[in-house]
C-alpha positions in Angstrom: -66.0 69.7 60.7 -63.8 68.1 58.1 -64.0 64.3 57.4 -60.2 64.8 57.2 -59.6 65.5 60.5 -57.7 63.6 62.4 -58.7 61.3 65.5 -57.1 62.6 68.5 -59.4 60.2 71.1 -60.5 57.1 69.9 -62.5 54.9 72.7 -63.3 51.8 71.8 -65.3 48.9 73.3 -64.8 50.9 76.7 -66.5 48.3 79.2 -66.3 49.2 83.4 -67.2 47.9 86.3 -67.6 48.7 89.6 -66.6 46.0 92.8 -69.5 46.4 95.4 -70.3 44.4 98.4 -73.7 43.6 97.5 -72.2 42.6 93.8 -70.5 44.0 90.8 -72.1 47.6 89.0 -71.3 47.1 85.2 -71.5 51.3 84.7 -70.5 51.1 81.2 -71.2 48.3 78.7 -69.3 49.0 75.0 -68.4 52.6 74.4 -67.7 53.4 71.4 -66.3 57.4 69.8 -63.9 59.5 68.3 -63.0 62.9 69.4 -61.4 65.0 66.2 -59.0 67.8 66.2 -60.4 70.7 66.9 -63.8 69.5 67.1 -66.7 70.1 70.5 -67.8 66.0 71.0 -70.9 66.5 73.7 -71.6 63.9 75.8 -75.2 64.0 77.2 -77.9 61.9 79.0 -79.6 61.6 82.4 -77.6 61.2 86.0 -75.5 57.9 86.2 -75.9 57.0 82.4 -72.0 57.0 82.3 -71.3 60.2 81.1 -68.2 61.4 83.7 -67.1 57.4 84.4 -66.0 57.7 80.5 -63.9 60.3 80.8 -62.5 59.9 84.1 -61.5 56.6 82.7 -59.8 58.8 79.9 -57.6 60.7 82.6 -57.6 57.5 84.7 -59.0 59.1 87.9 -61.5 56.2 88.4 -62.2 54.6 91.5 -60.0 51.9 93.3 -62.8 49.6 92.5 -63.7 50.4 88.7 -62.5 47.4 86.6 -61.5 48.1 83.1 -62.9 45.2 81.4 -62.3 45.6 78.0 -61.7 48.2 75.3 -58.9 50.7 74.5 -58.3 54.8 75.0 -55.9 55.5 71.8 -54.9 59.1 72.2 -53.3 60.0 69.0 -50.8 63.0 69.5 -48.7 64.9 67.6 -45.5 62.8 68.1 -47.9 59.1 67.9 -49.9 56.9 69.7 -51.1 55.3 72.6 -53.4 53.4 74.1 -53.7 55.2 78.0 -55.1 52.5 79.0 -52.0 50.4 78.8 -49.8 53.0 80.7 -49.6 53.2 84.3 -51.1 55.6 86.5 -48.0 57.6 87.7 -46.8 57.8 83.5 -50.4 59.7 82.8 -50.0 62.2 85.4 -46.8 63.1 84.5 -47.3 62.9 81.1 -50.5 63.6 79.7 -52.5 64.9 82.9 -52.8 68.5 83.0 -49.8 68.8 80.2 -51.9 67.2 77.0 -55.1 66.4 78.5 -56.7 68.5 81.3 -59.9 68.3 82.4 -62.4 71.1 84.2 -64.9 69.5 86.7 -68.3 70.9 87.5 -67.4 72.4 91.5 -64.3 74.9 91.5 -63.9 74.7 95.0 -62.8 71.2 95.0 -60.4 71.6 92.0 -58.6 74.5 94.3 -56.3 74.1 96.7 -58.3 76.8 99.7 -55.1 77.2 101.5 -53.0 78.6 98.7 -53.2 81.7 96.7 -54.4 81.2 93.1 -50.9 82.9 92.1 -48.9 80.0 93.5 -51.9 76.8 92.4 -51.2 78.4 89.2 -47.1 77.8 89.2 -47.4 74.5 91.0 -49.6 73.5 87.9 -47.7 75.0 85.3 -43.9 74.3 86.8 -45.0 70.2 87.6 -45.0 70.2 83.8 -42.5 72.6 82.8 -39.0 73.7 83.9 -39.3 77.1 83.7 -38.4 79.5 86.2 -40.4 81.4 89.1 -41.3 84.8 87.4 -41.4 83.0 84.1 -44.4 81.4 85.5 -45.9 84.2 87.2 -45.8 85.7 83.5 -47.6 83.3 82.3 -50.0 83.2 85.1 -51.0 86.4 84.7 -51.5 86.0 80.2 -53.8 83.3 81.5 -55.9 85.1 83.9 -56.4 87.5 81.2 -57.4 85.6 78.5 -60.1 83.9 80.6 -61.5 87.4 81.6 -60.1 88.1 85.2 -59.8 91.9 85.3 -57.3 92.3 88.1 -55.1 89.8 87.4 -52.2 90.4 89.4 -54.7 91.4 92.8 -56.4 88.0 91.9 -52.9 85.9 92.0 -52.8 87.1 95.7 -56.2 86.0 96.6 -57.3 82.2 98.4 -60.1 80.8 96.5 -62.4 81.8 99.4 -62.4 85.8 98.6 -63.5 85.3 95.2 -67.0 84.5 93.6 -68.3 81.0 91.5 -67.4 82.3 87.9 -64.2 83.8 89.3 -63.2 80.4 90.4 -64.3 78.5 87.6 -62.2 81.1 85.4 -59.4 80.0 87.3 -59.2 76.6 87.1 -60.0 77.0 83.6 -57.1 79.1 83.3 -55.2 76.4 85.1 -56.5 73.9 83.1 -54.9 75.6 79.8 -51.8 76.4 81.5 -49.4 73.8 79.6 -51.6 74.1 76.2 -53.0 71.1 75.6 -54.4 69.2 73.2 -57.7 68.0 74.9 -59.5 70.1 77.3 -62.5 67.7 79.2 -65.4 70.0 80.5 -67.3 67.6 83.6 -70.7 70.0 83.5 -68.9 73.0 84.6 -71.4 75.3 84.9 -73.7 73.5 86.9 -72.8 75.0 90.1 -73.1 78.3 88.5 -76.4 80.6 88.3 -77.6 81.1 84.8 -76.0 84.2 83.8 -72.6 83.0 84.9 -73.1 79.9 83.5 -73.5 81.6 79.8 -70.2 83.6 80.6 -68.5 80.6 81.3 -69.6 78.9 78.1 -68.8 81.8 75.9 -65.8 81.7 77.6 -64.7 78.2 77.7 -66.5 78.4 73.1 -63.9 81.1 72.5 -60.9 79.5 73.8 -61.4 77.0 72.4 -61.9 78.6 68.7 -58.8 80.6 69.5 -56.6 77.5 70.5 -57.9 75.0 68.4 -58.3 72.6 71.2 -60.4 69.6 71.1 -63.3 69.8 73.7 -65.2 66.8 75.1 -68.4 67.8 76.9 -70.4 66.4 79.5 -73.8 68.0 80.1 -77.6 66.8 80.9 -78.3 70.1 79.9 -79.3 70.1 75.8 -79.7 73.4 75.3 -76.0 73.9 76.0 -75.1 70.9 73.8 -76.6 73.3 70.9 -74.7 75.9 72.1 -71.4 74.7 72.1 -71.5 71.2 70.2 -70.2 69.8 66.4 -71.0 66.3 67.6 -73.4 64.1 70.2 -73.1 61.3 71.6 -76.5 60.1 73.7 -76.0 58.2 76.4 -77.9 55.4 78.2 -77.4 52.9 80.8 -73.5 52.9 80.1 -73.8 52.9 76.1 -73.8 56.0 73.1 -77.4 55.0 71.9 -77.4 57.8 69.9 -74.3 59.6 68.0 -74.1 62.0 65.6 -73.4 65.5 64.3 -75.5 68.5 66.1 -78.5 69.0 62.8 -78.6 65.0 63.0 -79.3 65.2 66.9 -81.7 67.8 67.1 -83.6 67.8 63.7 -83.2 64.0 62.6 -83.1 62.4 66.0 -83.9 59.0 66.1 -84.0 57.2 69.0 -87.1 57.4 70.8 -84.8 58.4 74.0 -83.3 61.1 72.3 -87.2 61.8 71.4 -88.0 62.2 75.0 -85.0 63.7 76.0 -85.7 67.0 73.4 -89.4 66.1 74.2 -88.3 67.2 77.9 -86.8 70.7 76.9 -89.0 73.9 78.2 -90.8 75.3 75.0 -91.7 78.7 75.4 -93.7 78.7 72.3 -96.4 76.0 74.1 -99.0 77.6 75.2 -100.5 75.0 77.1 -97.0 75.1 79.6 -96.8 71.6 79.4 -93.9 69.6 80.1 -92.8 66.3 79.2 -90.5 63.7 81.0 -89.6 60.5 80.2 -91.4 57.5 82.3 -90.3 55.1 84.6 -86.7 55.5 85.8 -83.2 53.8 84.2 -82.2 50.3 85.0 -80.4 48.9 87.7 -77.1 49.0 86.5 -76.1 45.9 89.2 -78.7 43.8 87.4 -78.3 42.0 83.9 -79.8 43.8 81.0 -81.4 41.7 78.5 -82.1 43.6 75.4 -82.4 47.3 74.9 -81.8 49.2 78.2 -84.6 51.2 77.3 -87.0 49.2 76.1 -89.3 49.6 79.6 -89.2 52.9 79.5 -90.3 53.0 75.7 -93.5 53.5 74.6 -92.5 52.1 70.6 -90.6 48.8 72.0 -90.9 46.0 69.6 -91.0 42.3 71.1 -87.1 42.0 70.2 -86.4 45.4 72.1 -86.9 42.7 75.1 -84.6 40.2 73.7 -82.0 41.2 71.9 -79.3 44.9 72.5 -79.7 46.8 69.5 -76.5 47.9 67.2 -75.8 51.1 66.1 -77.7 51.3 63.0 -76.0 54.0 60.2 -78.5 56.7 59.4 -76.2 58.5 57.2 -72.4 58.9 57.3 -72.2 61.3 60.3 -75.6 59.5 62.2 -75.7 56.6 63.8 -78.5 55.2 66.8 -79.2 51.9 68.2 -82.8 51.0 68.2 -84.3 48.1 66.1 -86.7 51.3 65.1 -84.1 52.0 62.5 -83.9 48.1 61.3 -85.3 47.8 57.8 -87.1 45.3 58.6 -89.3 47.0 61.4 -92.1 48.7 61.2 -91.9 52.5 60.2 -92.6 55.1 63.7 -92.7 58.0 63.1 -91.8 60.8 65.9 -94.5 62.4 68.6 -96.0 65.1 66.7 -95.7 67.8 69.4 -91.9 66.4 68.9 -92.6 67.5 65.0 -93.6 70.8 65.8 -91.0 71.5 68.2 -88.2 70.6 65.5 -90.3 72.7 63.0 -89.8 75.9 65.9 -86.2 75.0 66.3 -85.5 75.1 62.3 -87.2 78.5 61.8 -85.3 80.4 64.9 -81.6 78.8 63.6 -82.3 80.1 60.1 -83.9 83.5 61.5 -80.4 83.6 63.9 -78.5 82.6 60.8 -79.8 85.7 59.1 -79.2 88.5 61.3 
């Protein structure tokens, strides 16, 4: 990815909360990333780190009682800026949702409509945006269910969502989601409802559109080994933050933070002999309580004394690296990474330059 690409997402200082009754949820506490043209950005960490509230917050579908704090959403398109936070709901939806911006979530069958044929979900979404005519839509509907790898298209634009399988849905509203070619595609873990092989279909799928296309991809997955897959850039999240950004090689053979440690740590190694496998202890904080210091500091088995008193900044590694843990201070002592988490790197290294070869 060239340093010269341009920004097409900039969050900055994104900071949410949630209203409760039994007292306010602060979900996310100071994100900070860019999304580039034409760039994958992952976003990955455990369940409720934050990872879907950021980018529902980018299409603003959040909840009627998430808070927008602080911070800014500039989306920097072809004709200029703005900041979507400043716009009003009803502006977003008929300008950048599903036009510029569209955004694949992880079930299909709540993103379709199950008493309508996929022919006619497929003109509502594309005519909402575009004043084109009826057959000129079906047209189009039918390029699209062929470039995501439906083999019947025009039998499929009769069918309800019921009569047709997981990957055939999820090709649809990924179809539907490129529709009105735009800029930024957002992918919510959509394979997740999806057995294994379909869910590597779907990922080639969803890799080669967006090669063809050029379209910028944000990613939400707990899943690393699909982050390798189909990632330029990472951004680790924890407890509502991006402990842990940078390019895919920085991620997985230079990581730094002892969370992204346990979080590779936790990925099935065929090569161990022993079977182990390795989770992270304790469990993530409670987000409705104030967090003094480093999120993770209770959980983390190299916590200094000031992981307890003061949040960590992101540190720069390098120009593309960047983690927040006092680990990477100068003035702390030097820890090195678990040596099983050596090795594992080590194994990871050999089979990309042995897949580079052949």
């Amino acid at each position: 990815m060239s340093d010269e690409a341009r920004n097409v997402i900039e969050v900055k200082n994104l900071d949410i909360s949630f209203r409760m009754a039994a007292g306010d949820i602060h979900a996310i506490r100071g994100v900070d990333f860019v999304l580039k043209e034409n760039e994958v950005l992952a976003l990955v960490g455990e369940s409720g780190c934050g990872k879907s509230i950021t980018v529902k917050s980018i299409m603003g579908i959040l909840p009627e009682n998430a808070v927008i704090n602080s911070g800014s959403v500039m989306f920097n398109g072809t004709d200029g800026s703005i900041d979507l936070l400043k716009k009003e709901l009803h502006w977003r939806y008929r300008n950048i949702n599903g036009s510029r911006i569209s955004m694949i979530f992880q079930d299909p069958m709540t993103s379709l409509n199950p008493t309508m044929t996929i022919g006619a979900q497929m003109a509502v979404s594309i005519r909402d945006h575009e004043k084109i005519s009826k057959n000129e839509a079906y047209t189009r509907s039918l390029d699209l269910l062929h470039e995501v790898g439906i083999t019947e298209p025009e039998r499929t634009m009769g069918q309800y969502p019921h009569q047709l399988s997981g990957g055939m849905r999820q090709r649809i509203v990924i179809a539907i989601a490129l529709s009105c070619n735009p800029e930024i595609l957002i992918c919510d873990e959509p394979t997740t409802a999806l057995d294994v092989t379909i869910q590597n279909r779907i990922l080639d799928l969803i890799q080669k559109i967006q090669r063809a296309r050029g379209i910028s991809v944000i990613f939400i997955t707990h899943n690393l080994g699909v982050v390798a897959k189909i990632a330029d850039y990472v951004g680790v999240m924890y407890a509502g933050k991006i402990i842990e950004y940078g390019n895919v090689f920085d991620i997985f053979y230079d990581p730094r933070h002892p969370y992204t440690w346990g979080l590779l740590s936790a990925i099935p190694d065929t090569s161990d002999e022993k079977g182990e496998l390795y989770s992270i202890p304790g469990t993530p904080p409670d987000m409705a309580k104030k967090i003094t210091g480093d999120a993770f500091a209770p959980r983390n088995p190299y916590a200094l004394a000031i992981d307890f008193k003061a949040e960590p900044p992101l540190f720069k590694i390098s120009g593309t690296h960047y983690a927040a843990t006092w680990l990477a201070d100068g003035r702390s002592p030097k820890v090195e990474m678990p040596d099983p988490l050596k090795e594992r790197i080590r194994h990871m290294k050999e089979e990309g330059a042995a897949y580079a070869r052949n």
